[in-house]
mmCIF file of the N, C-alpha and C atoms, coordinates in Angstrom:
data_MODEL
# 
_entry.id   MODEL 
# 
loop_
_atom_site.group_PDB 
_atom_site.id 
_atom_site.type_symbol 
_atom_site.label_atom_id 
_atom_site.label_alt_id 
_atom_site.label_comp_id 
_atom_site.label_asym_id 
_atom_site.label_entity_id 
_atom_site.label_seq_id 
_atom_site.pdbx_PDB_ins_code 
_atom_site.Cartn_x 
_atom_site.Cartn_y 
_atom_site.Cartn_z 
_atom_site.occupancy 
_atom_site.B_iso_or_equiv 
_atom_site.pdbx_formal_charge 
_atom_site.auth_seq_id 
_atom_site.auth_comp_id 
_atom_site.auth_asym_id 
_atom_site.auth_atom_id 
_atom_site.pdbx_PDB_model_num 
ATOM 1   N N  . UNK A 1 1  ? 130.040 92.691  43.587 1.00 0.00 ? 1  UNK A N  1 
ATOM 2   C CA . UNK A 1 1  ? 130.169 91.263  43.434 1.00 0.00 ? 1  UNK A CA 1 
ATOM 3   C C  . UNK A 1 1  ? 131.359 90.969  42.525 1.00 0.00 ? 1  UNK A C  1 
ATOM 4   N N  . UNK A 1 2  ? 132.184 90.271  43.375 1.00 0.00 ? 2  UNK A N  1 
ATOM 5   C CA . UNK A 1 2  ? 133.411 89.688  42.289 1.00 0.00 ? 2  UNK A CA 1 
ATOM 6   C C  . UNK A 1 2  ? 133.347 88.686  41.737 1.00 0.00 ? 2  UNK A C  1 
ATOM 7   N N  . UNK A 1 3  ? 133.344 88.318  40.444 1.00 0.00 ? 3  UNK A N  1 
ATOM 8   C CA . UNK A 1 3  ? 132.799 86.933  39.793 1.00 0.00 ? 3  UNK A CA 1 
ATOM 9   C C  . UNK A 1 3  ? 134.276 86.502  38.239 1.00 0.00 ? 3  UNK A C  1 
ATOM 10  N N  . UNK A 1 4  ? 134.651 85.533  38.023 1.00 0.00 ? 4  UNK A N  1 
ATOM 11  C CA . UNK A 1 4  ? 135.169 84.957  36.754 1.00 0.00 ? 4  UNK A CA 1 
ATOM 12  C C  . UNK A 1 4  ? 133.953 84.852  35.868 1.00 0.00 ? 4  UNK A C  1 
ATOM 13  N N  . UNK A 1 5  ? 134.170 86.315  34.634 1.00 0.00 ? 5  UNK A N  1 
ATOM 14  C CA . UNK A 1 5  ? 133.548 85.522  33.618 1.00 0.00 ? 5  UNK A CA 1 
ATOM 15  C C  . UNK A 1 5  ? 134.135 85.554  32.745 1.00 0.00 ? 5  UNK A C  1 
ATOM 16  N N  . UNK A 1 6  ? 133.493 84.736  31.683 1.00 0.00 ? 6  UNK A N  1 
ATOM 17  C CA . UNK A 1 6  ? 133.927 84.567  30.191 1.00 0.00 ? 6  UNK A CA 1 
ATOM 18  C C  . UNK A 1 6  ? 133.774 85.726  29.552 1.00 0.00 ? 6  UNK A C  1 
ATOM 19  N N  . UNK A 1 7  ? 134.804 85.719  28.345 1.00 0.00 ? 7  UNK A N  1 
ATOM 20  C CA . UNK A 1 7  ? 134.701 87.134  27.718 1.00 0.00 ? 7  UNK A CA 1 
ATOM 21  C C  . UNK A 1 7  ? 133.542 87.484  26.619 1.00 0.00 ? 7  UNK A C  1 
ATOM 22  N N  . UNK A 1 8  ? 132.937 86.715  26.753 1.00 0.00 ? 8  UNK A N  1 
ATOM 23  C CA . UNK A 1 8  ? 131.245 86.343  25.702 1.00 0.00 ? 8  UNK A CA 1 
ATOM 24  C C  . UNK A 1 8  ? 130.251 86.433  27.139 1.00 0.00 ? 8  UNK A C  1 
ATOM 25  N N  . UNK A 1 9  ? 130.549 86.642  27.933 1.00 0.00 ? 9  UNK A N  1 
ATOM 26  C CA . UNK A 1 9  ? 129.712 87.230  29.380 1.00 0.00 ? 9  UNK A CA 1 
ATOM 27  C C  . UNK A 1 9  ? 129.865 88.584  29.166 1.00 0.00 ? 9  UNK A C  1 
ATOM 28  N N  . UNK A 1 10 ? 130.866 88.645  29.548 1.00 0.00 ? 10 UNK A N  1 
ATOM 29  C CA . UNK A 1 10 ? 131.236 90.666  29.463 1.00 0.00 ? 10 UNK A CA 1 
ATOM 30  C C  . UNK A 1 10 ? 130.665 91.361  28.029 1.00 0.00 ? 10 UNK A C  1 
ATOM 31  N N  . UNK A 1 11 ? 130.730 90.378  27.087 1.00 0.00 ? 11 UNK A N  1 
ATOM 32  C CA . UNK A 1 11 ? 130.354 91.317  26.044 1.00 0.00 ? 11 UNK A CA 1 
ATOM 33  C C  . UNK A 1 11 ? 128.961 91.238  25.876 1.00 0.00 ? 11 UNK A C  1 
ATOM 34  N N  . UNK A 1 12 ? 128.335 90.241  26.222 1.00 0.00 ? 12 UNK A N  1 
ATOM 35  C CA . UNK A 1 12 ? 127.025 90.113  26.598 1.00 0.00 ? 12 UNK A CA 1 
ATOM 36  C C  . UNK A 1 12 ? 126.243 91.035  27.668 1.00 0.00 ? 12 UNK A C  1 
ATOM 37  N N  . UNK A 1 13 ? 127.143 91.060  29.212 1.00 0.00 ? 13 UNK A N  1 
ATOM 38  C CA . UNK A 1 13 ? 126.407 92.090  29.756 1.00 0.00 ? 13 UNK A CA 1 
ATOM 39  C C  . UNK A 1 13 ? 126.166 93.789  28.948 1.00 0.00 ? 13 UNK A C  1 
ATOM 40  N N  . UNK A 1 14 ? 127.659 94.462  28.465 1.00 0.00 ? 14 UNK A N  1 
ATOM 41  C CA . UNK A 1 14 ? 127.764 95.378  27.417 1.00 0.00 ? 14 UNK A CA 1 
ATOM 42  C C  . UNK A 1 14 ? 126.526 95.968  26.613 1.00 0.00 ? 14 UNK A C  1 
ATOM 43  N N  . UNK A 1 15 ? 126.586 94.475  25.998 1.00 0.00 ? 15 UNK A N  1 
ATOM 44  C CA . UNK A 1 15 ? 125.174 94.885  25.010 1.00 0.00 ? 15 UNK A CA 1 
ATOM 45  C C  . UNK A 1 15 ? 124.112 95.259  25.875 1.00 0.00 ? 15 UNK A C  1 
ATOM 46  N N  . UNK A 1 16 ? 123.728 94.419  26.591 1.00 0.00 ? 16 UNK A N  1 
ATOM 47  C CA . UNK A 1 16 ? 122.505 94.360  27.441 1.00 0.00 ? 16 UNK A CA 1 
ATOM 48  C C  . UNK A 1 16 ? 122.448 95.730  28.337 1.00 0.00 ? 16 UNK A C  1 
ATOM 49  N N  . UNK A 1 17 ? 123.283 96.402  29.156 1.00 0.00 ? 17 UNK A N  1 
ATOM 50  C CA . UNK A 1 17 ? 123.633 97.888  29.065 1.00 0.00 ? 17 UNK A CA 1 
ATOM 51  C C  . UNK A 1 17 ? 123.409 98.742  27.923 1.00 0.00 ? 17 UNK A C  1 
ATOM 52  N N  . UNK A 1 18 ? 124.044 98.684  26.945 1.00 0.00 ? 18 UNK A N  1 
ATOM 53  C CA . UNK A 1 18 ? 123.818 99.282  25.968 1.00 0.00 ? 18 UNK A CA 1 
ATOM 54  C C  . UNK A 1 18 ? 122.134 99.881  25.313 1.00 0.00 ? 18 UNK A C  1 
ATOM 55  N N  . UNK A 1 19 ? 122.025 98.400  25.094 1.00 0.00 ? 19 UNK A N  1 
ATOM 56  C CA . UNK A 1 19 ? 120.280 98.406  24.521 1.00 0.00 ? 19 UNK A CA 1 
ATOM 57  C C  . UNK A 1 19 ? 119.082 99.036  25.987 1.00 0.00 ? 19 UNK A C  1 
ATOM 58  N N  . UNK A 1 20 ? 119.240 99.374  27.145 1.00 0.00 ? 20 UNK A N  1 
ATOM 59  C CA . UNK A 1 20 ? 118.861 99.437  28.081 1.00 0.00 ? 20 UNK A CA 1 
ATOM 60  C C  . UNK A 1 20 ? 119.036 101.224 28.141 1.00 0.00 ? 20 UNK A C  1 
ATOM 61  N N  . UNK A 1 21 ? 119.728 101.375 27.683 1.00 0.00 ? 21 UNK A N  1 
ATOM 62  C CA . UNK A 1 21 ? 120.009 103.131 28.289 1.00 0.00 ? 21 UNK A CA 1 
ATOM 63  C C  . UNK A 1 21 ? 120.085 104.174 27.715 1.00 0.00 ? 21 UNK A C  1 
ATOM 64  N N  . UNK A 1 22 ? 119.146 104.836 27.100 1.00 0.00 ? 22 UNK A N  1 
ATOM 65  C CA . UNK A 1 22 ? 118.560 106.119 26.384 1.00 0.00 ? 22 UNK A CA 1 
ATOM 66  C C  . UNK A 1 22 ? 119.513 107.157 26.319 1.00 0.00 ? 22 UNK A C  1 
ATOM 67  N N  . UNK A 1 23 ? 119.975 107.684 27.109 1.00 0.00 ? 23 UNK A N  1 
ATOM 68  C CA . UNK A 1 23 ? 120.866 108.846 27.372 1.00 0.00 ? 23 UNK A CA 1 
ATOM 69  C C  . UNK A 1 23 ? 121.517 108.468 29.194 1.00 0.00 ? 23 UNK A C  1 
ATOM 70  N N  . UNK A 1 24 ? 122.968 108.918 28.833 1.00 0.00 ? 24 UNK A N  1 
ATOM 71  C CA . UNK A 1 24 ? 123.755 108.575 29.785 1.00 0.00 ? 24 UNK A CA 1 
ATOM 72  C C  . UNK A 1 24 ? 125.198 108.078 29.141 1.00 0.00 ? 24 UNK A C  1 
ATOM 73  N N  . UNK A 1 25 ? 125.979 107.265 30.144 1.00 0.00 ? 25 UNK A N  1 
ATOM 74  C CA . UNK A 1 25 ? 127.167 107.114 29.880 1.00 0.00 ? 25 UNK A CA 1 
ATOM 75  C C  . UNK A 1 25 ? 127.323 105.613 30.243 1.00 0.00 ? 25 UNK A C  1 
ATOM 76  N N  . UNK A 1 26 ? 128.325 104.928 29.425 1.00 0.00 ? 26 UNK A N  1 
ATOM 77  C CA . UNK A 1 26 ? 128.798 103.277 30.200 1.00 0.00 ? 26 UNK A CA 1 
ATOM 78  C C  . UNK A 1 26 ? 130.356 103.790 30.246 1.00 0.00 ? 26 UNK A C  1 
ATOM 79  N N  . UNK A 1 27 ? 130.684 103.458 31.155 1.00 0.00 ? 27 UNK A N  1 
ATOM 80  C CA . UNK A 1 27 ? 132.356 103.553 31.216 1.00 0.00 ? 27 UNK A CA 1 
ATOM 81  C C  . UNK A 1 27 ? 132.832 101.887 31.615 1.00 0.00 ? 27 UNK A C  1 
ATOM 82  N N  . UNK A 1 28 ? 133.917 101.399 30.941 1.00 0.00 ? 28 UNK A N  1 
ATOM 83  C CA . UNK A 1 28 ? 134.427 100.601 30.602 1.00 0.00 ? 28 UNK A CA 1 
ATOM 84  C C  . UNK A 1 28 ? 135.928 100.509 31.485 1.00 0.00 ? 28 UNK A C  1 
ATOM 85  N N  . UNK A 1 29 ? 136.294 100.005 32.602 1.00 0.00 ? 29 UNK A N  1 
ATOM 86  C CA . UNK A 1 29 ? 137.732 100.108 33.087 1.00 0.00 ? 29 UNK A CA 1 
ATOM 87  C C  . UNK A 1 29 ? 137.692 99.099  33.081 1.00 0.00 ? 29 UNK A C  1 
ATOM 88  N N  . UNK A 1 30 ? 139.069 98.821  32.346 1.00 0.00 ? 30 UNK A N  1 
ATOM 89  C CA . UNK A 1 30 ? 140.475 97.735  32.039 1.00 0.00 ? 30 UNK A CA 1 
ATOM 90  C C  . UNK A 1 30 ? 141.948 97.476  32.615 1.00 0.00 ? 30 UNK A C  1 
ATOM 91  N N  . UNK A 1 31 ? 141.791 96.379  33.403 1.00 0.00 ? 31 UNK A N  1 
ATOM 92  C CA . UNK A 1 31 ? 143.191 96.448  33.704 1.00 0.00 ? 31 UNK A CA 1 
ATOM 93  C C  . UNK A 1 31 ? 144.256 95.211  33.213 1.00 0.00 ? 31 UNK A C  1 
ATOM 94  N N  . UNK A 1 32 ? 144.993 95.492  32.756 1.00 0.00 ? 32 UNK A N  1 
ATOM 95  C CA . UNK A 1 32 ? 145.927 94.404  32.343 1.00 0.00 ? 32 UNK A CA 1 
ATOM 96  C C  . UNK A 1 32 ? 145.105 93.568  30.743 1.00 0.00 ? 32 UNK A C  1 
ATOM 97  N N  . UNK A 1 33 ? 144.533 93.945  30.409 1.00 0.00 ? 33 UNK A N  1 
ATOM 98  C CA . UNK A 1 33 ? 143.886 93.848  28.859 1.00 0.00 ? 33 UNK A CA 1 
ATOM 99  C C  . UNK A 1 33 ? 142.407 93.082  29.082 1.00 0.00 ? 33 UNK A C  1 
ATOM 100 N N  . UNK A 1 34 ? 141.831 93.323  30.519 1.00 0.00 ? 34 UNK A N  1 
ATOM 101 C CA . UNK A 1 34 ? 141.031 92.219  31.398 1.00 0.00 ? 34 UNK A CA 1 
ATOM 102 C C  . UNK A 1 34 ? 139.814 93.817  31.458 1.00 0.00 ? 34 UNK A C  1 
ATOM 103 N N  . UNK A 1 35 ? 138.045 93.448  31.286 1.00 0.00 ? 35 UNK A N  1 
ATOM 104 C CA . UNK A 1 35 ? 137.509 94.452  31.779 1.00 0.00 ? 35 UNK A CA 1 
ATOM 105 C C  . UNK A 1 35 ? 137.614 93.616  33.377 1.00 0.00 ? 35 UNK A C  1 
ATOM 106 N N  . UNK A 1 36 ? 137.318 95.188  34.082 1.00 0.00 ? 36 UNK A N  1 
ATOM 107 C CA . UNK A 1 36 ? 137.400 94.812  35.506 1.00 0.00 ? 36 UNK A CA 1 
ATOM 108 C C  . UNK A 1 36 ? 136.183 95.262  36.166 1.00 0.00 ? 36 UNK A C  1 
ATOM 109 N N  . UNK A 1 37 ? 135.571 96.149  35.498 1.00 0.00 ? 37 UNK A N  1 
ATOM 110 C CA . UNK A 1 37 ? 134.353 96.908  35.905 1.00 0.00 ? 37 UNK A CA 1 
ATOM 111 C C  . UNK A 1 37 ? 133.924 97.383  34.458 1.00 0.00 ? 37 UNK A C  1 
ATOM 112 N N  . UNK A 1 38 ? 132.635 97.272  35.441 1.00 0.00 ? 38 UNK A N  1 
ATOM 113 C CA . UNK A 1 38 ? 131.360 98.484  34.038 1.00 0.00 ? 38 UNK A CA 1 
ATOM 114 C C  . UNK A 1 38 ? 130.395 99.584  34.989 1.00 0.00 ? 38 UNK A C  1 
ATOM 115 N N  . UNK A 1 39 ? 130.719 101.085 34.501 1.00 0.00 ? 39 UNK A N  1 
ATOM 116 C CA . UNK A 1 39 ? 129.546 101.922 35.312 1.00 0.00 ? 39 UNK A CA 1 
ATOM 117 C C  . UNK A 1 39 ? 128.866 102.114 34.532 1.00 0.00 ? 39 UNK A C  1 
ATOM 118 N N  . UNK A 1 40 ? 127.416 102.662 35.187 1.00 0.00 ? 40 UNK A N  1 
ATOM 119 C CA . UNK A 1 40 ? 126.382 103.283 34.132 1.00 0.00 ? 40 UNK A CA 1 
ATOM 120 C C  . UNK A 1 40 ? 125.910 103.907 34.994 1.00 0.00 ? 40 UNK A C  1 
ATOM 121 N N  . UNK A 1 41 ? 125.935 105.264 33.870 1.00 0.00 ? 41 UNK A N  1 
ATOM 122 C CA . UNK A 1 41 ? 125.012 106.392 34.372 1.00 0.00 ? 41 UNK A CA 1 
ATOM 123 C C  . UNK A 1 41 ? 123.995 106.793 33.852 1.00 0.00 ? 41 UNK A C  1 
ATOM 124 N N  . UNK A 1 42 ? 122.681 106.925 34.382 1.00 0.00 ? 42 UNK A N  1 
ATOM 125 C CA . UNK A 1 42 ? 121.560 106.983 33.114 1.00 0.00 ? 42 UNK A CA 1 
ATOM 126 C C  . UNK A 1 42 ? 121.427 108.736 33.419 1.00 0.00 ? 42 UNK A C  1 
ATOM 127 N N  . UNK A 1 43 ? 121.018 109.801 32.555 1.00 0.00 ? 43 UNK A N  1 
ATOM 128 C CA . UNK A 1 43 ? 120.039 110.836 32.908 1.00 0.00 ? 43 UNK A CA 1 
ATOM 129 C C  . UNK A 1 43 ? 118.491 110.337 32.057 1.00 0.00 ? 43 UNK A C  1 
ATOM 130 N N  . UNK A 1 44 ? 117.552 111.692 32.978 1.00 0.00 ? 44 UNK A N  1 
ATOM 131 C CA . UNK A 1 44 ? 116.428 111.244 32.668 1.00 0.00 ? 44 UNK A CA 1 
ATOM 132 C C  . UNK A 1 44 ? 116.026 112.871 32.198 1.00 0.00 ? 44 UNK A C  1 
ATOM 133 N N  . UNK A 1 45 ? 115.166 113.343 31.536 1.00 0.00 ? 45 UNK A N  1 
ATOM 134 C CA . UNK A 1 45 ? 114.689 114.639 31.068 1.00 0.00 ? 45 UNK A CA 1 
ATOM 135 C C  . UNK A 1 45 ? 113.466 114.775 31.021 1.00 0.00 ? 45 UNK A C  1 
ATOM 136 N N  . UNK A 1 46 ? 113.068 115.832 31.433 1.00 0.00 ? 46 UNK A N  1 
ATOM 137 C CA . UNK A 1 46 ? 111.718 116.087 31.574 1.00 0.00 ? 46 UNK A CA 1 
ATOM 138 C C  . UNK A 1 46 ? 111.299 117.538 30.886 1.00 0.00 ? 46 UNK A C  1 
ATOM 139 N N  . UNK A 1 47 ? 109.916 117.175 30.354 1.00 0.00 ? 47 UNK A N  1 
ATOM 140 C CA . UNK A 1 47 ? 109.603 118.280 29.871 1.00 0.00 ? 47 UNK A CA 1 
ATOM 141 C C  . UNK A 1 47 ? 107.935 119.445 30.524 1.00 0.00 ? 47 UNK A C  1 
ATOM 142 N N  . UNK A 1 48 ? 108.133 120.132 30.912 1.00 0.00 ? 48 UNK A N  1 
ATOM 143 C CA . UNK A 1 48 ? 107.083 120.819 31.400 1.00 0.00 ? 48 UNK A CA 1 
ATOM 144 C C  . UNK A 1 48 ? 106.324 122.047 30.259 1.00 0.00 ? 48 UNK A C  1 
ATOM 145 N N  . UNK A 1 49 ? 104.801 121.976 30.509 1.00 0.00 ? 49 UNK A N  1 
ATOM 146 C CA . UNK A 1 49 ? 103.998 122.262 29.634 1.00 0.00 ? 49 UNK A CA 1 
ATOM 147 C C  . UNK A 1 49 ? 103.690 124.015 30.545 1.00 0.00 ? 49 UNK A C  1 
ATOM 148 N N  . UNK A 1 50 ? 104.231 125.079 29.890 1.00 0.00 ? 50 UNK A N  1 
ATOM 149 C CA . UNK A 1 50 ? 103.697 126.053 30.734 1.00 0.00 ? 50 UNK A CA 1 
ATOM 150 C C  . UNK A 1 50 ? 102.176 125.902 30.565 1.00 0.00 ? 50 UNK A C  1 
ATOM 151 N N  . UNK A 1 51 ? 101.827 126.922 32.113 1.00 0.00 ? 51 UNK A N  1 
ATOM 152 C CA . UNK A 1 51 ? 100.198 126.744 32.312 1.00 0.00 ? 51 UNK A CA 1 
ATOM 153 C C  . UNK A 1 51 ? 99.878  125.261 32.888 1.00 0.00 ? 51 UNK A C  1 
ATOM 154 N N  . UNK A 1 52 ? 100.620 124.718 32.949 1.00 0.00 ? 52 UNK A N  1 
ATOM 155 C CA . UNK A 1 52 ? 100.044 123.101 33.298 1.00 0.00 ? 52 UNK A CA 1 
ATOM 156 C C  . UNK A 1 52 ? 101.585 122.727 33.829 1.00 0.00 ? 52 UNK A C  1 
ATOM 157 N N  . UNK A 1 53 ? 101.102 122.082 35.137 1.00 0.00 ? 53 UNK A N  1 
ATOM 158 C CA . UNK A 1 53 ? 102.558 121.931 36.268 1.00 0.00 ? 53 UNK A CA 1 
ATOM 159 C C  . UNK A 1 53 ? 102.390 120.293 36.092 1.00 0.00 ? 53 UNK A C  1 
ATOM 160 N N  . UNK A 1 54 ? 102.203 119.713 35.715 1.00 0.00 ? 54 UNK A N  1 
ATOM 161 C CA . UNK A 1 54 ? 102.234 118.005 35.437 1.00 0.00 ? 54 UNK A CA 1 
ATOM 162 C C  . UNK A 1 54 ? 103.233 118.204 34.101 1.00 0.00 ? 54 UNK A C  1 
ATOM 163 N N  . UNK A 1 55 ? 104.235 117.077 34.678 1.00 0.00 ? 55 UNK A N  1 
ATOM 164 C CA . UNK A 1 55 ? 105.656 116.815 33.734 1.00 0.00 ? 55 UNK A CA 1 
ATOM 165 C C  . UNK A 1 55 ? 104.984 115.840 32.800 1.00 0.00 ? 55 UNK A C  1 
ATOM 166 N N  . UNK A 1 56 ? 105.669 115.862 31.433 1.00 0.00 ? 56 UNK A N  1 
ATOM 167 C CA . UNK A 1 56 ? 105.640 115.053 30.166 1.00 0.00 ? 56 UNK A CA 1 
ATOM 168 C C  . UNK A 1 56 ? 105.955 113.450 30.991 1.00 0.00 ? 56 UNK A C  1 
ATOM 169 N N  . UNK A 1 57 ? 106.522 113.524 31.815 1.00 0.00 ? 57 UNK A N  1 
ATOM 170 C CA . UNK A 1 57 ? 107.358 112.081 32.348 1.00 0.00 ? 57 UNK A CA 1 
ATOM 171 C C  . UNK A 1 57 ? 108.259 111.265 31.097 1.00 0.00 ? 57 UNK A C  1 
ATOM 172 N N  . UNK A 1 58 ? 108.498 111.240 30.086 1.00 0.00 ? 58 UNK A N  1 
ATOM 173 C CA . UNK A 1 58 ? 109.087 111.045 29.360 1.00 0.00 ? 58 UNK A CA 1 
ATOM 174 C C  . UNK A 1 58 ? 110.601 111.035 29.268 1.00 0.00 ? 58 UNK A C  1 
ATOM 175 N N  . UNK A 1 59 ? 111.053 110.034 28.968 1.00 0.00 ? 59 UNK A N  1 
ATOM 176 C CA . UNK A 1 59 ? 112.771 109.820 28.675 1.00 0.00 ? 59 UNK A CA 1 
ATOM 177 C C  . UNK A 1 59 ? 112.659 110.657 27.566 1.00 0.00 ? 59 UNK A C  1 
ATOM 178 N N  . UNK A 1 60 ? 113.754 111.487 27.572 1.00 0.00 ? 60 UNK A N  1 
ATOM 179 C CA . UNK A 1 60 ? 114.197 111.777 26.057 1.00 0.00 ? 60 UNK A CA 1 
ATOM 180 C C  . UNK A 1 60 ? 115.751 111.119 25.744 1.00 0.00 ? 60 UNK A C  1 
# 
């Protein structure tokens, strides 16, 4: 979706990414002093209990 926003939008979505994502990455591309995009990559980790095959399900 291509949209005009304000630069108190972008820094708003940012945060809201930010506070949202445990482990992973946000990458930030800029062109011409303008963000143009935001990715996010989340990982998720799991921990297994030997003797017992049911995962922790847990973010770390």
């Amino acid at each position: 979706m291509v949209r005009n926003n304000s630069k108190q939008e972008v820094i708003d979505k940012i945060a809201s990414l930010l506070e949202d994502i445990e482990f992973g990455t946000l990458q930030i591309t800029i062109h011409d002093s303008q963000v143009t995009q935001i990715e996010k990559s989340e990982k998720y980790r799991f921990a297994f209990n030997k003797g017992n095959e049911e995962t922790q399900g847990k973010k770390k």
